[in-house]
C-alpha positions as CSV (number, residue, x, y, z in Angstrom):
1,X,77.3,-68.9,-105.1
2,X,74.8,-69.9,-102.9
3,X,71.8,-72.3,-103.2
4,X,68.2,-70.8,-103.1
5,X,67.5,-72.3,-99.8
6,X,70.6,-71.0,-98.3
7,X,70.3,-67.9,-99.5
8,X,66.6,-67.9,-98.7
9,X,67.2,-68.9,-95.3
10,X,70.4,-65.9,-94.6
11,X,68.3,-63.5,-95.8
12,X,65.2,-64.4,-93.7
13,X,68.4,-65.1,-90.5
14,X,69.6,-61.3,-91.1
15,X,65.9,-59.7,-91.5
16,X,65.0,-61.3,-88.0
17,X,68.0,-60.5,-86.3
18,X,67.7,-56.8,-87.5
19,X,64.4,-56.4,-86.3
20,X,64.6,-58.2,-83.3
21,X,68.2,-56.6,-81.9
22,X,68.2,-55.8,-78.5
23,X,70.5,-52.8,-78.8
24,X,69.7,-49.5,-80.8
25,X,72.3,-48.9,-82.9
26,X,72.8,-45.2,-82.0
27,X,74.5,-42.4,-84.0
28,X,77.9,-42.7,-82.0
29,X,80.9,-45.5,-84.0
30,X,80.6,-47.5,-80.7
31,X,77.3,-48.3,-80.7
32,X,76.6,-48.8,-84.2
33,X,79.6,-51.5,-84.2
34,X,77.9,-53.0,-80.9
35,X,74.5,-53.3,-82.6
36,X,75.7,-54.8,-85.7
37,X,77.8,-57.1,-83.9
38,X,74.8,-57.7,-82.2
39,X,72.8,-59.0,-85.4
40,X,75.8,-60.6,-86.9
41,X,76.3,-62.9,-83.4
42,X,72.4,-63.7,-83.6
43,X,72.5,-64.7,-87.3
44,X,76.1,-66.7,-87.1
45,X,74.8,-68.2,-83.8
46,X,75.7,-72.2,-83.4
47,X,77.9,-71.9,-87.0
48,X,81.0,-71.6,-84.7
49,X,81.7,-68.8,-87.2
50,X,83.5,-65.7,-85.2
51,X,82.5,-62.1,-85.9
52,X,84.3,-59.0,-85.6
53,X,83.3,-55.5,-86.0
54,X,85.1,-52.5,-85.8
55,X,84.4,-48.6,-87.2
56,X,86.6,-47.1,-89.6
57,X,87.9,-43.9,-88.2
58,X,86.3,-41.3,-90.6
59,X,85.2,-37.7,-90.9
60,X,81.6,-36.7,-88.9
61,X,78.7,-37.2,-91.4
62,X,75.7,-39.5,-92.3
63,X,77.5,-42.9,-93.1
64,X,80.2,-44.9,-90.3
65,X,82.6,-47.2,-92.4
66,X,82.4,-50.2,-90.5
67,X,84.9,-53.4,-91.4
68,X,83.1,-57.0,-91.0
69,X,85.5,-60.0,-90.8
70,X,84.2,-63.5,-90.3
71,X,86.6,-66.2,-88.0
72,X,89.2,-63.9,-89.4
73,X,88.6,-64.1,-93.3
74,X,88.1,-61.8,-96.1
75,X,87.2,-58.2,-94.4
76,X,84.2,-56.5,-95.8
77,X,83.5,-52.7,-95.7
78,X,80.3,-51.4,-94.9
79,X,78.9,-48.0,-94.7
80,X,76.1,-48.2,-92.6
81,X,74.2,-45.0,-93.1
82,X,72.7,-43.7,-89.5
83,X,68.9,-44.0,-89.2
84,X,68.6,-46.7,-91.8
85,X,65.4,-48.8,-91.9
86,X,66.0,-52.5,-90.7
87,X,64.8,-53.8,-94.3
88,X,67.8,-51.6,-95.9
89,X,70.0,-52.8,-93.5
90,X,69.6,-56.5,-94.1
91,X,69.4,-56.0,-97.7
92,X,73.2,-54.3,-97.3
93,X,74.2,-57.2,-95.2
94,X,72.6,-59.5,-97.5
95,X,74.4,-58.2,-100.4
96,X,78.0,-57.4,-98.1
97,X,77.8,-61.8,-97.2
98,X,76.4,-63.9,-99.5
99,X,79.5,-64.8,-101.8
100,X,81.7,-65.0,-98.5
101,X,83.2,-68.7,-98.1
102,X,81.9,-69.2,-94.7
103,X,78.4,-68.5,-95.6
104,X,77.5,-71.5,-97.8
105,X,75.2,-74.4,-96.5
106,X,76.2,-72.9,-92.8
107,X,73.0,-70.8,-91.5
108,X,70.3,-72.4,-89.4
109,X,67.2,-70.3,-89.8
């Protein structure tokens, strides 16, 4: 579990990095993995914590399974719905994190 400041401090790392991505994250599996990656390199930046991204294959529709794994630990699914807002999406990221191992006391905001 993590501290309020910590979790404060993720949660204000993820918002900015959301809004301030310099990619568009696209309808297409390739780009929405390249613009999550994206956020997730600018948040983890300096933690020496290693991101990897990758799309689920899956049917055509409105949500893109995408698998999160940090420096090789404890993959996460998300479903990143296409045309989410960026407040949603950091919420979901938020939320998909904060109990991972890596996270705690390791975020520079």
């Amino acid at each position: 579990m993590m501290d309020y400041k910590v979790a404060s401090s993720f949660r204000f790392a993820l918002s900015a990095a959301v809004v301030c991505c310099p990619f568009a994250a696209g309808d297409e599996p390739a780009t929405i993995t390249r613009y999550l990656k994206a956020v997730l390199d600018c948040v983890f930046d300096d933690t020496g914590i290693a991101v990897e991204v990758m799309a689920i294959p899956y049917h055509i529709s409105s949500k893109v399974p995408v698998m999160i794994t940090l420096s090789g630990q404890e993959p996460r699914l998300l479903w990143y719905r296409k045309g989410m807002s960026a407040m949603t999406l950091s919420d979901e990221l938020f939320w998909l994190l904060s109990d991972h191992p890596l996270i705690t006391g390791r975020i520079p905001a």
